[in-house]
N, C-alpha and C positions, 0 to 999 in steps of 0.2 A: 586762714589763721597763720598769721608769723611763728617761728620758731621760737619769740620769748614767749609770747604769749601762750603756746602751748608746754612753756616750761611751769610758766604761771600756775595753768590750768591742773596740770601737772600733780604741781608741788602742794594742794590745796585738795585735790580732790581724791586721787589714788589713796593715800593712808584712810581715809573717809569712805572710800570703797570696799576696803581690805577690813574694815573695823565691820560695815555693814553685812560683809560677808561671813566672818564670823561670829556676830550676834546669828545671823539668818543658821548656819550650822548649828547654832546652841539652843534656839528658843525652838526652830520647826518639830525634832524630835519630840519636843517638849507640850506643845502647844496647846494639847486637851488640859493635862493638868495645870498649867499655866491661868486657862481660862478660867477653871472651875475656884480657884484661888481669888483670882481679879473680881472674880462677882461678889465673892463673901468678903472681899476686906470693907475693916472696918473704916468711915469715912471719919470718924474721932483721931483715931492717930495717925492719918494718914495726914490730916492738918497738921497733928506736931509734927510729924515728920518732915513735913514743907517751912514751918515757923521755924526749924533747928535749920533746916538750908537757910535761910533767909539771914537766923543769925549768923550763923560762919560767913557770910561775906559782909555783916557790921560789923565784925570782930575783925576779916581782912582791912576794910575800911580805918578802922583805931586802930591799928597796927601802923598803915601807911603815913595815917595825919600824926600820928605820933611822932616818929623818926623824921618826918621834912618840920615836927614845929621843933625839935633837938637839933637839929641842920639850920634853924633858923629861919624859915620858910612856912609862913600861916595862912593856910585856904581856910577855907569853909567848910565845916565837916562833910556836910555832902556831899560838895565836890571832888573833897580829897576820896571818898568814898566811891562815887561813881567813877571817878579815876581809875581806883583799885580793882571796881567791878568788870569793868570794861575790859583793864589789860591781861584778867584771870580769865575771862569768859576765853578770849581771843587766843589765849595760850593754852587752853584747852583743845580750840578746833583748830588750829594751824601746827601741826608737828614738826618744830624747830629745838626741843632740847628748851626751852623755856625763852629765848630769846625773842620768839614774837612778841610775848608780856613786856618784856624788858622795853623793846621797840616803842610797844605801843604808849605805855606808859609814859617814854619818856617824849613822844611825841603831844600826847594830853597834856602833860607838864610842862611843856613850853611856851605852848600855846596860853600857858599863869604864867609868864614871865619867871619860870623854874628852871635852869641854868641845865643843862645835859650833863656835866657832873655830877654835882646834887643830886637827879636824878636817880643815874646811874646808882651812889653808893645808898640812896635808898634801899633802890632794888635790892641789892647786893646783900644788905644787913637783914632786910626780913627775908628774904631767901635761904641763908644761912642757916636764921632759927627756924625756918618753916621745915628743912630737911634732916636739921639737927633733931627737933621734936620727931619728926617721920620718922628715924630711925631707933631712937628708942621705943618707938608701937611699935616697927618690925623685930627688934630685938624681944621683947616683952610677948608679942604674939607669937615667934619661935618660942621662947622658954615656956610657955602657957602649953602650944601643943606637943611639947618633947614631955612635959610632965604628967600629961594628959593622956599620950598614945603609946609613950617608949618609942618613938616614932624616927628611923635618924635617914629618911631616903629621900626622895626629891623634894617634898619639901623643906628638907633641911637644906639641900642644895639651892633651892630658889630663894631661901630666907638670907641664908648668908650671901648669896650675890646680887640681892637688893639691899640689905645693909651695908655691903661692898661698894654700892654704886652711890648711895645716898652718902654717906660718910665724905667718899673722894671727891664727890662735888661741892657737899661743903666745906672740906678741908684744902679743895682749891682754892672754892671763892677767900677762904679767909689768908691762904696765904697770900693771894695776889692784894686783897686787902693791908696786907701789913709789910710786906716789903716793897721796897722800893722800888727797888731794881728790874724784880718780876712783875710791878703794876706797869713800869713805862713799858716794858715788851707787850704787851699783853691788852693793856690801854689801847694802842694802835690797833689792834687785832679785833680786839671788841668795837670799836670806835667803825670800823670800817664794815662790821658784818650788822653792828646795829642799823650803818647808815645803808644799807642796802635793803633790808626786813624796813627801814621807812619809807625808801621809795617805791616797794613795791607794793604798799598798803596806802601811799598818801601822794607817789609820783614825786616829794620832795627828796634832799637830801641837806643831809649837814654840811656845809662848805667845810673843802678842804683845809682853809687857809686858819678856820678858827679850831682846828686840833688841839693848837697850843694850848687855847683858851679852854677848852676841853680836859684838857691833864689837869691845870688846875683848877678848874672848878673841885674836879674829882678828891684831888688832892687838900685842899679846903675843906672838904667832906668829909674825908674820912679823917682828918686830924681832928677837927670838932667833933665826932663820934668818939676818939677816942678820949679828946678832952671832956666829953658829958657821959662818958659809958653807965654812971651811977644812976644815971637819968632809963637805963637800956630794958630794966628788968620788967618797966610794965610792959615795953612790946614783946618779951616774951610771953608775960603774962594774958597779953591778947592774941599772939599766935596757939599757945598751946588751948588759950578756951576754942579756939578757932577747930582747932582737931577735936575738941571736947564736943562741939556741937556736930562737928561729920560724923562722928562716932553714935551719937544722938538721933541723927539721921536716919541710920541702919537700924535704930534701936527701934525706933516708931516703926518704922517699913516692917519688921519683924511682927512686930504687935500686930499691926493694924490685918496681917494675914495669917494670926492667930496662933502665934509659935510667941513661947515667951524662954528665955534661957542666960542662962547664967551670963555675968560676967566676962568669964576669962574665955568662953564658950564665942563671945559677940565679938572680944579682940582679936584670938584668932583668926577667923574670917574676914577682920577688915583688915588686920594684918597683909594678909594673905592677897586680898583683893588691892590694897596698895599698892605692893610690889608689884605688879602689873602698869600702875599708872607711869611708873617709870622708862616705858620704852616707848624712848626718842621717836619712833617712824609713826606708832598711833597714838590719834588726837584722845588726850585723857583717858590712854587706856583701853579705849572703845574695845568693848567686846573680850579684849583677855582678861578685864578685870573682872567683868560679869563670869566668863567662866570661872577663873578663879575662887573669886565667893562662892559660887553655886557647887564649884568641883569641894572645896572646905565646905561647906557647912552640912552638903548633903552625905561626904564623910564622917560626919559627927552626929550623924543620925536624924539630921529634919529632913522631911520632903524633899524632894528635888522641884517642886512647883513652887512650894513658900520659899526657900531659897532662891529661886530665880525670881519668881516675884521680887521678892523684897530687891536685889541688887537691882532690878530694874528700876522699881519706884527711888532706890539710891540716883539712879544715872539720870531722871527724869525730872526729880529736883533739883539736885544738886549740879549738872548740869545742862541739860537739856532748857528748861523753864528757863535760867538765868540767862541763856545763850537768846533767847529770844526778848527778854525785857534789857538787854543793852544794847539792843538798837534803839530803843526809845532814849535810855539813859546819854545815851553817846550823844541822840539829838537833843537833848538836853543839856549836856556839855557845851554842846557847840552855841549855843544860844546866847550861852554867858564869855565868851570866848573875846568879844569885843569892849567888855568892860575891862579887860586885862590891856589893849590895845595902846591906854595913855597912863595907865597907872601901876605903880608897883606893887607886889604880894607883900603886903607889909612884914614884917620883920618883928621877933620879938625883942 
């Protein structure tokens, strides 16, 4: 084995180890009660709880086809959709800070004759609202348990530096969005670390020489986003049902293992388990987010089995399952790949 390819290897598998390793810490101590939970859940909400996964990524899906048909750019919803599924699942199990998505995305996208700009300020715009929405559930689940518990210790500390961290990413993305001067820096930066996460997933890359061609695309992009922004609020209104159904998710998983509880009881804990998905080195969180939830909720008085139950049945729909039906989807994509070969994505 070469030295890149044990960077490869590397860089894909270790966070995936590390995450493996502390599920194995969290559930072994756990394991009796765990079982005895998994036999009595009920199989009624354990389908909603799979049907609310199902819908958060049709909801990703209209989110995506939304902003490329305001960009000017009309697939077919379930392309645009499988598109979306694909480059969520991938940014999931590849621990790059969300850039693998970005990557892959916009390698699906090309392949429809979808410009690497365009792209690009897709990504960029639902990204935005997807961490703008996260942050008000971490703010809201902070307030929920500081009124709940008088509570101001570490997880006050973890609350505000996941809202710390969610905020400054989208208060990046938006300003590289709007000023000038900080996209052309920064365009190149992205430009070169996307075309690397390409070729190390497809062996291609973007030719150097169309960069130019690249700023303006981008450029094009985002000026029509701001010329159509009136057009902007249904994607939010399908990102935030988007978080409406994860939340849905954990709602069912609770049910189905016989714990029914409040409102502001269930934000908490997803609050909680959120701020976890945010660190860069593990894939979605693996493992800190399940503690997380299971350390919240079994503080607030459920079981320590239904709680871990339940965050598990979370990670197993939401994603584990998906992670496996986008390899179908992806062959799927590719199948239709060749009808794009002589024709253009038509244009509204």
């Amino acid at each position: 084995m070469n030295k890149q390819n044990f960077k490869h290897k590397l860089f894909i598998y270790a966070p995936i180890l590390l995450s493996l390793g502390i599920l194995s810490i969290l559930v072994y101590p756990n394991l009796d009660a765990l079982l005895v939970t998994v036999r009595t859940a009920d199989p009624f909400y354990l389908c909603c709880s799979f049907l609310f996964a199902f819908a958060s990524y049709l909801f990703m899906g209209l989110s995506l086809w939304e902003v490329l048909k305001i960009l000017g750019y009309k697939l077919p919803f379930w392309e645009a959709s499988g598109v979306s599924f694909v480059s969520t699942t991938v940014n999931y199990f590849v621990s790059s800070g969300g850039v693998s998505g970005f990557a892959t995305r916009a390698h699906l996208l090309s392949k429809r004759n979808i410009p690497y700009g365009i792209s690009m300020t897709s990504s960029v715009v639902i990204s935005v609202f997807i961490y703008l929405v996260l942050s008000i559930i971490i703010v809201e689940g902070m307030a929920l348990q500081m009124l709940k518990s008088n509570s101001y210790g570490l997880s006050l500390f973890q609350g505000v530096a996941g809202v710390l961290f969610v905020l400054t990413f989208a208060f990046g993305l938006m300003l590289m969005f709007f000023h000038h001067e900080l996209r052309s820096v920064w365009a190149r930066k992205l430009y070169h670390l996307v075309n690397h996460l390409l070729f190390f997933f497809s062996r291609k890359e973007i030719p150097e020489e169309t960069f130019v061609q690249f700023e303006s695309q981008l450029s094009e992009g985002i000026h029509t986003i701001q010329a159509r922004k009136f057009e902007l609020p249904l994607v939010v209104a399908y990102v935030c049902l988007d978080w409406v159904a994860n939340i849905l998710i954990l709602h069912f998983a609770f049910k189905a293992v016989g714990v029914n509880m409040h409102t502001s009881t269930l934000i908490i804990g997803f609050a909680m388990g959120q701020i976890m998905t945010v660190i860069p080195i593990l894939p979605g969180g693996l493992g800190a987010m399940e503690a997380a939830m299971t350390a919240a909720y079994s503080g607030m008085g459920i079981p320590v089995g239904a709680a871990l139950t339940a965050s598990l049945v979370f990670r197993l729909f939401y994603y584990l399952i998906p992670a496996f039906c986008s390899l179908f989807i992806y062959w799927g994509l590719r199948t239709t790949e060749s009808h794009y070969k002589t024709e253009e994505v038509p244009r509204p």
